[in-house]
MDTraj code that builds the backbone (N, CA, C; nanometers):
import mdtraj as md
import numpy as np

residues = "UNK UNK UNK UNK UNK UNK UNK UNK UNK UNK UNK UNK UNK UNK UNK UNK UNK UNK UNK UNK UNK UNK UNK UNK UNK UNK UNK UNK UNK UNK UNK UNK UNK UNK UNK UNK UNK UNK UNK UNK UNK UNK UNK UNK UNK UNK UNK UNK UNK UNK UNK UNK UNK UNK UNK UNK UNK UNK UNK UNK UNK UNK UNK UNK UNK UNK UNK UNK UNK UNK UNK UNK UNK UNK UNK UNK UNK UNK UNK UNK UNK UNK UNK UNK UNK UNK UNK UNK UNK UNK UNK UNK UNK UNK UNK UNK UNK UNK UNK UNK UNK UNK UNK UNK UNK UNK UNK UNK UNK UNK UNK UNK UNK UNK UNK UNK UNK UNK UNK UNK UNK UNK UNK UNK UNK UNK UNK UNK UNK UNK UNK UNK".split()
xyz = np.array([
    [-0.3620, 0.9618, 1.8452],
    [-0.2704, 0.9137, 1.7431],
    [-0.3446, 0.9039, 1.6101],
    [-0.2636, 0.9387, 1.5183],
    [-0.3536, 0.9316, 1.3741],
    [-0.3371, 0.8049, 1.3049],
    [-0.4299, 0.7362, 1.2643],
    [-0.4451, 0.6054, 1.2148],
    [-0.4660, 0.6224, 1.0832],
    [-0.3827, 0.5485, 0.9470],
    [-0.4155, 0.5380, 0.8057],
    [-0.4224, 0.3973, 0.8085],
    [-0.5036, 0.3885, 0.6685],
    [-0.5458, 0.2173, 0.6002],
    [-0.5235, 0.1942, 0.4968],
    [-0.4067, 0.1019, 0.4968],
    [-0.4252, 0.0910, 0.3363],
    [-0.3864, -0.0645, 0.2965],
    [-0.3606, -0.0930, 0.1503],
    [-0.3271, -0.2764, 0.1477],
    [-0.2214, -0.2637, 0.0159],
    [-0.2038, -0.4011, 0.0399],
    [-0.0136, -0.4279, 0.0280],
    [-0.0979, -0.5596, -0.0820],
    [-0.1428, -0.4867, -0.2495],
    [-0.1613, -0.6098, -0.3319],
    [-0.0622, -0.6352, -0.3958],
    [-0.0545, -0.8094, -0.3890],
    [0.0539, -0.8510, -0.4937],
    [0.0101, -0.9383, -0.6089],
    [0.1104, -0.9898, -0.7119],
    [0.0638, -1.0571, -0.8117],
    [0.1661, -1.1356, -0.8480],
    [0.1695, -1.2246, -0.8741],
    [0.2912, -1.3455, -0.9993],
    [0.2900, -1.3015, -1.1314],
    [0.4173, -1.2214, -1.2049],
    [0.4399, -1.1874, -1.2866],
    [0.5110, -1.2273, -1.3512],
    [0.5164, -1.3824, -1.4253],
    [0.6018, -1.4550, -1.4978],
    [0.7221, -1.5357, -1.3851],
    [0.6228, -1.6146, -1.2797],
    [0.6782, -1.6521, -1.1723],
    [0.7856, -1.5302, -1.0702],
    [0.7866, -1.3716, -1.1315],
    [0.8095, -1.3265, -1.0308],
    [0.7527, -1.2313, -0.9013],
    [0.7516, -1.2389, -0.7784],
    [0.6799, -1.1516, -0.7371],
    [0.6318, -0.9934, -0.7093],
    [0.5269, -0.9314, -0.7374],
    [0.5299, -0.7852, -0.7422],
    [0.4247, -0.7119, -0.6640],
    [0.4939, -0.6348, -0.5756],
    [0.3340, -0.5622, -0.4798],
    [0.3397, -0.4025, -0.5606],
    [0.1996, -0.3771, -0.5298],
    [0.1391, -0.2419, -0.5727],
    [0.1944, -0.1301, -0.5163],
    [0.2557, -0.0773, -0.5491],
    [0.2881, 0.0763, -0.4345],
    [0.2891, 0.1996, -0.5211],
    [0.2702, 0.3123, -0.4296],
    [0.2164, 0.4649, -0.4936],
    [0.3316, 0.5338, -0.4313],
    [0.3365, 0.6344, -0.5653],
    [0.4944, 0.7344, -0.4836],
    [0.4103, 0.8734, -0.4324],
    [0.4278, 0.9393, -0.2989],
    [0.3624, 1.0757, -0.3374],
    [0.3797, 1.1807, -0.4395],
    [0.2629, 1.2056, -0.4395],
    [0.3392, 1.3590, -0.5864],
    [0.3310, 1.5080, -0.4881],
    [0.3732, 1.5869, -0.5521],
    [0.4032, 1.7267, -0.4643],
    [0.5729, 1.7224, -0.4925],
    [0.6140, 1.8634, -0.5233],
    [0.7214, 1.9100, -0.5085],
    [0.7925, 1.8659, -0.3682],
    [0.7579, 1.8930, -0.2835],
    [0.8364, 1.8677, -0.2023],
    [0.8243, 1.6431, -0.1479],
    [0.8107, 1.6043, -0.2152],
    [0.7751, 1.4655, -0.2049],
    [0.8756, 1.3836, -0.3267],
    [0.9675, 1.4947, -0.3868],
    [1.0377, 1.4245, -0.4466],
    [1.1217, 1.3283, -0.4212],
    [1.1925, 1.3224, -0.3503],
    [1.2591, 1.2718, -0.2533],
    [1.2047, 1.2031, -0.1104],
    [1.0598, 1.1975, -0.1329],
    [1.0015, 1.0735, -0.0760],
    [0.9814, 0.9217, -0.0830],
    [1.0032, 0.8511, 0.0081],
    [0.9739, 0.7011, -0.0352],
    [0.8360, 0.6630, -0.0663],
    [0.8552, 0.5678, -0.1698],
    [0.6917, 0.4800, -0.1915],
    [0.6489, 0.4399, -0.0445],
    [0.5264, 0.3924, -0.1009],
    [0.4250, 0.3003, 0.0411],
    [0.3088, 0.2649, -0.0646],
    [0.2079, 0.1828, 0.0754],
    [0.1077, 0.1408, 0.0259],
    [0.0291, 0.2155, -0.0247],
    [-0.0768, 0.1938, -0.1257],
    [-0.1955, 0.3051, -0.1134],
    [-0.2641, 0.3350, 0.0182],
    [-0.2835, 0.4121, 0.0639],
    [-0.3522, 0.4344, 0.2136],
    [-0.4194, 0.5573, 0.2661],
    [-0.4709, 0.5905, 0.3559],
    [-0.5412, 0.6943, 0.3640],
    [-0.6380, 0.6856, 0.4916],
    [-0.6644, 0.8209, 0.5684],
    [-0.7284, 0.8197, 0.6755],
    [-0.8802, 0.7271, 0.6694],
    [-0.9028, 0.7089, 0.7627],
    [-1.0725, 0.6487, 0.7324],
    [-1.1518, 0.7803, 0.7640],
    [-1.2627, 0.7174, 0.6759],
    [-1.3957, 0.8713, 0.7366],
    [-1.4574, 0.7969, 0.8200],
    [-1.5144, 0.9290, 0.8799],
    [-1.6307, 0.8993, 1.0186],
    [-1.7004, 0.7744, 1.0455],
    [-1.6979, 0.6850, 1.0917],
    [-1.7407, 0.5685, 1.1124],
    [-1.7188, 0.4552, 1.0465],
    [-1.6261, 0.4527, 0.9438],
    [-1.5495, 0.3763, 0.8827],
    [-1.4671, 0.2849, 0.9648],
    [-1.4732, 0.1628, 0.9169],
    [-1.3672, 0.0367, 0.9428],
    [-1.2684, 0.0858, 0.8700],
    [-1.1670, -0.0043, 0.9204],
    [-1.0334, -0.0003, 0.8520],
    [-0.9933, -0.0272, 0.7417],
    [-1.0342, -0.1569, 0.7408],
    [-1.0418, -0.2520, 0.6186],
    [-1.1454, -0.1017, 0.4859],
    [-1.2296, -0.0825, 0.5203],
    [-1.3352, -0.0165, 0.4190],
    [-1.2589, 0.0971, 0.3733],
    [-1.1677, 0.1569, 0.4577],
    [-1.1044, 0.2797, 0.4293],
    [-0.9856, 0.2762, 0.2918],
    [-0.9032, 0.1149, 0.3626],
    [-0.7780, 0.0474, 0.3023],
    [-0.8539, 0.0396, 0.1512],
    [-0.9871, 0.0104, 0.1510],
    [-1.0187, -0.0657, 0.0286],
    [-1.0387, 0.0795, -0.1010],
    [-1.1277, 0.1985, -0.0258],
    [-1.1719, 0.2824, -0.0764],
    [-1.0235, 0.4059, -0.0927],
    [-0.9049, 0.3841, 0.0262],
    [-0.8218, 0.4499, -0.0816],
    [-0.7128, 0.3785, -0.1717],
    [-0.7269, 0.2781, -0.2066],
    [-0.6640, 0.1684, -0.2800],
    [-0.7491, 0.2247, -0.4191],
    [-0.9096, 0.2273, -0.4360],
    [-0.9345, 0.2668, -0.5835],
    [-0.9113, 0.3910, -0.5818],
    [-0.9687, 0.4902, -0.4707],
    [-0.9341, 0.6720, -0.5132],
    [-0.7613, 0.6676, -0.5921],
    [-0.6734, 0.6425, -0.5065],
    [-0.5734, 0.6426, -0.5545],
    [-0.4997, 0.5426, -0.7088],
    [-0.5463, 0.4545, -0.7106],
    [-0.4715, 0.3770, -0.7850],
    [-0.5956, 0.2945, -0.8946],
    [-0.7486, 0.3335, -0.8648],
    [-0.7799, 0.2736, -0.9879],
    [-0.8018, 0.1431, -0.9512],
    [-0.7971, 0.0525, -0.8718],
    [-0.7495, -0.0935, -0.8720],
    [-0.8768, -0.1299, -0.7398],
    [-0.9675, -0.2385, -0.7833],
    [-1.0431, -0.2376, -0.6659],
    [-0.9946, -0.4305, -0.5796],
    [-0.9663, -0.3972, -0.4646],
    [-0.9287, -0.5021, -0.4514],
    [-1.0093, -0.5893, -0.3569],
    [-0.9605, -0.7276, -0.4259],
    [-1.0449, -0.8365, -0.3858],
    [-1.0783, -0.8658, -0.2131],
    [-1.0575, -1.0176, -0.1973],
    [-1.0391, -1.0186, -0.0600],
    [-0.8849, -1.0177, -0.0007],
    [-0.9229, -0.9621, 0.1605],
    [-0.7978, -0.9008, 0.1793],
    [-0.7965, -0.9816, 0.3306],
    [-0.6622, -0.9528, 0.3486],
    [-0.5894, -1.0469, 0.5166],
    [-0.5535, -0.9205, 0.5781],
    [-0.6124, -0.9273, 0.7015],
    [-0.5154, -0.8024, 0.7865],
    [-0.3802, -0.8270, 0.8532],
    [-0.2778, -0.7591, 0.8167],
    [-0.1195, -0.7895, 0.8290],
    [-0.1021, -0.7103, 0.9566],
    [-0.1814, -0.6273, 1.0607],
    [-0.1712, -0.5582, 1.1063],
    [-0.1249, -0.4049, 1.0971],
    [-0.0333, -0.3795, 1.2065],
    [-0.0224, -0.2169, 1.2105],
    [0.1542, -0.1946, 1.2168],
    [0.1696, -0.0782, 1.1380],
    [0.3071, -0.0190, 1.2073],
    [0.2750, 0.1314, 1.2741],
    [0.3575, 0.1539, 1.3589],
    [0.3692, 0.2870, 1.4214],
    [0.5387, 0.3786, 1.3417],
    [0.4585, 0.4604, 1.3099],
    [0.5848, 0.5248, 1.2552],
    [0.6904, 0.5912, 1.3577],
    [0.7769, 0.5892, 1.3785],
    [0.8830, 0.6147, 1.4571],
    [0.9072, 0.7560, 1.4435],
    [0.8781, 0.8474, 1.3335],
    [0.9127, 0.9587, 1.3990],
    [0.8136, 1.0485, 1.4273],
    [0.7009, 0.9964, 1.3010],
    [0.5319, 1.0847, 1.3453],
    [0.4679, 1.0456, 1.4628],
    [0.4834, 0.9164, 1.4974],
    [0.3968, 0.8336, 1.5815],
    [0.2692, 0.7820, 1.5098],
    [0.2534, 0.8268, 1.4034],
    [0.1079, 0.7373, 1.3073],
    [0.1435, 0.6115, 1.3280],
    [0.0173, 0.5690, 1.3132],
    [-0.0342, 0.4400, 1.2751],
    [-0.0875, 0.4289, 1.1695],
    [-0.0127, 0.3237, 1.0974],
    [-0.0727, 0.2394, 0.9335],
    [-0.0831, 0.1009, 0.9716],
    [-0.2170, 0.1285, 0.9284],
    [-0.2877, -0.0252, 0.9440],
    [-0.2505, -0.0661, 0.7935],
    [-0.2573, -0.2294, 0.7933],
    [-0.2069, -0.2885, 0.6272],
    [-0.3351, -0.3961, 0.6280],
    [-0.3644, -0.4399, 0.4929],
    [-0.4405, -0.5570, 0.4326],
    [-0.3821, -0.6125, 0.3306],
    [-0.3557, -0.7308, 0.3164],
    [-0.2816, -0.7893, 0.1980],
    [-0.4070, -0.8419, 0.1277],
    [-0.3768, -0.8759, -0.0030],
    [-0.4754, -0.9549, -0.0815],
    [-0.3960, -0.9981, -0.1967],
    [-0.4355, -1.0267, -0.2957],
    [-0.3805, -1.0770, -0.4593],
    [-0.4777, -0.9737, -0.5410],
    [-0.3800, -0.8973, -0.6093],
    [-0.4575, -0.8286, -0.7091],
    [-0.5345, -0.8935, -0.8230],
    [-0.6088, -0.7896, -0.8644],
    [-0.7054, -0.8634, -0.9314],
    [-0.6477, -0.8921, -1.0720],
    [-0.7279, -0.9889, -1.1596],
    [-0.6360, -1.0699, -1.2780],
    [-0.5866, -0.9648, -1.3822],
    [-0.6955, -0.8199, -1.4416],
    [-0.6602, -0.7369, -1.4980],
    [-0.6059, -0.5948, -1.4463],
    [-0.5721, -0.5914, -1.3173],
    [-0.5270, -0.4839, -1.2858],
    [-0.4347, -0.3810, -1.3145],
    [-0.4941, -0.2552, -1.3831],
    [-0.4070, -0.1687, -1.3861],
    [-0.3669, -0.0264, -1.3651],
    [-0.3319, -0.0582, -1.2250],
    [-0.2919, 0.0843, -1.1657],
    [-0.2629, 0.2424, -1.2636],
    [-0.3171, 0.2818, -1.1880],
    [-0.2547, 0.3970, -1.2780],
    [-0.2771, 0.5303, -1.1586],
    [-0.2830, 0.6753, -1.1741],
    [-0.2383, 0.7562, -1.0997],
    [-0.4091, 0.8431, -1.1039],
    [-0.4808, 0.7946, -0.9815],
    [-0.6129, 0.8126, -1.0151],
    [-0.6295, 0.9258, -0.9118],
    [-0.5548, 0.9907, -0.8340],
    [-0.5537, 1.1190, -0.7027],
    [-0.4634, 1.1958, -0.7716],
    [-0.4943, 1.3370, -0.7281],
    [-0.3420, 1.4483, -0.6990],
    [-0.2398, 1.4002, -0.6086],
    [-0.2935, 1.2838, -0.5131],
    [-0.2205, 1.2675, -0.4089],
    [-0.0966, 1.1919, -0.4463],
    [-0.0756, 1.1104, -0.5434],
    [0.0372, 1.0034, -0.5901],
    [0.0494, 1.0531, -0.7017],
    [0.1227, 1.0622, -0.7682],
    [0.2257, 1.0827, -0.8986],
    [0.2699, 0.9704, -0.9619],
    [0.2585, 0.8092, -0.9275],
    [0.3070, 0.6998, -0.9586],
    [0.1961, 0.5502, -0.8703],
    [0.1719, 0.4962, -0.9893],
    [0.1366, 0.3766, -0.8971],
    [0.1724, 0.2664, -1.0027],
    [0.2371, 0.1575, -0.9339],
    [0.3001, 0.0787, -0.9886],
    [0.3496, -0.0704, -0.9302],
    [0.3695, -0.1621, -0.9899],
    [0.4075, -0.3036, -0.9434],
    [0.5343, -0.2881, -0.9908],
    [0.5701, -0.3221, -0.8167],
    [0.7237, -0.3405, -0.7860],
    [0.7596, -0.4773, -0.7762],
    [0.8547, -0.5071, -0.8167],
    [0.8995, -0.6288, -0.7862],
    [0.9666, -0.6227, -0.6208],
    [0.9163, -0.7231, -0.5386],
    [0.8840, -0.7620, -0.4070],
    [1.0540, -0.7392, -0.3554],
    [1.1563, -0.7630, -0.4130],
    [1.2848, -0.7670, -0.3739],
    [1.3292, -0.5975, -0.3494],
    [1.2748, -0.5377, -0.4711],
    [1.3121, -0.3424, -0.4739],
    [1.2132, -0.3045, -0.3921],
    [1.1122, -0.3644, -0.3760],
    [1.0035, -0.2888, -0.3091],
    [1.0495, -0.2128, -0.1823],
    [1.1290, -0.3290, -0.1001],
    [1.1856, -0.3284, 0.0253],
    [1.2701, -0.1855, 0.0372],
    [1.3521, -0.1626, -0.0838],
    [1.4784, -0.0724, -0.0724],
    [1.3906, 0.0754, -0.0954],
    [1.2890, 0.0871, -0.1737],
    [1.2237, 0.2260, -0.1786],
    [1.1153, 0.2301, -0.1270],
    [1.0702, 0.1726, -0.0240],
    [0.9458, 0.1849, 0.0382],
    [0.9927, 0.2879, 0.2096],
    [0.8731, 0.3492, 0.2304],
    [0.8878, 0.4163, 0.3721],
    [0.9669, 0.3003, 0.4825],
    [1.0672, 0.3459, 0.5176],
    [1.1343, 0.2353, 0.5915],
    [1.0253, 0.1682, 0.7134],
    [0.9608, 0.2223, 0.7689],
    [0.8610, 0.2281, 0.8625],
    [0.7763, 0.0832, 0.7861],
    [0.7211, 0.0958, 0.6856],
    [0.6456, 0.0076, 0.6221],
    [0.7289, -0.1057, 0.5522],
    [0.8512, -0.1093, 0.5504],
    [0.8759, -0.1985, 0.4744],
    [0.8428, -0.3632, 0.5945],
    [0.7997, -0.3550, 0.6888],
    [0.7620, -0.4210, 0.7803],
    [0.6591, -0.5392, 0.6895],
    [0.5957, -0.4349, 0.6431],
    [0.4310, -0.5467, 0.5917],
    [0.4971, -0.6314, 0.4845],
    [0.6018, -0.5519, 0.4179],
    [0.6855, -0.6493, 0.3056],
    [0.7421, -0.7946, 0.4076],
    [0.8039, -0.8036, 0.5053],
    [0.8187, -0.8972, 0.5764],
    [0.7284, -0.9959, 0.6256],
    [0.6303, -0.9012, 0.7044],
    [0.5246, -0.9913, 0.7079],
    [0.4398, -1.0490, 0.6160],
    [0.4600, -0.9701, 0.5009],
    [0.3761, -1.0683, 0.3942],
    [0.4317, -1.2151, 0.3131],
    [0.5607, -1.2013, 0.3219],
    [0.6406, -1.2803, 0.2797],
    [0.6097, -1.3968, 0.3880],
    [0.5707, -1.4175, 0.5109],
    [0.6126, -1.4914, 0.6139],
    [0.4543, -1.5609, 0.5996],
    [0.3497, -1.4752, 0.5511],
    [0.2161, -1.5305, 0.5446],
    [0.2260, -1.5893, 0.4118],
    [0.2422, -1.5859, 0.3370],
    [0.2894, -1.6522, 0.1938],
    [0.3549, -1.8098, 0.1975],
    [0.4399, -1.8291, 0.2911],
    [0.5370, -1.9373, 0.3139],
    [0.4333, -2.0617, 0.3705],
])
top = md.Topology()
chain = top.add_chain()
for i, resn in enumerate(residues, 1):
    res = top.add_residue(resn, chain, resSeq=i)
    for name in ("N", "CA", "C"):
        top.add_atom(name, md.element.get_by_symbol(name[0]), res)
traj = md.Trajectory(xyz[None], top)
């Protein structure tokens, strides 16, 4: 089974809440949903180290300390995405640092849900529930 890592940062943006998410880029990804930043691990890599290292390849943004939210299994690939939550850092600003994403951006936590890989919108739940 193929395993990706990635983390689910959020921030308080004038008391409202907003997590980080990347859209893919590629023509045919137009019509793809957001997700976390994420990405396979290399050879002997932890999870967490992978989550962390494609969080800056992609998005620029190096993030602090992080909680493991666990895993989803995608329902129609069968992957596995592992998640890490954390609080982004105070000046963070994403921007589109791979070929691989076309967009990286703070969503507000309510839309996040509606354009995220349905598969993942899981960690949006569970993060909300570790928050409380």
């Amino acid at each position: 089974m193929k395993e990706s890592a990635g983390t689910l940062l959020y921030r308080k943006s004038g008391g409202v809440l907003e997590v980080l998410l990347v859209h893919p880029s590629g023509n045919y990804n137009k019509k793809a949903k957001w997700g976390i930043p994420k990405g396979l691990p290399d050879q002997g890599e932890t999870l967490e180290a992978a989550a962390r290292r494609e969080t800056e390849e992609e998005t620029g943004v190096i993030p602090g300390e992080l909680t493991d939210l666990g895993y989803v299994e995608y329902k129609k690939s069968k992957k596995r995405v592992h998640c890490f939550y954390g609080k982004a850092p105070k000046n963070a600003a994403p921007h589109c640092a791979s070929w691989e994403i076309d967009k990286a951006e703070f969503v507000l936590v309510d839309k996040a849900v509606t354009i995220m890989h349905p598969d993942q919108a899981e960690f949006i739940s569970r993060f909300l529930s570790e928050l409380n």
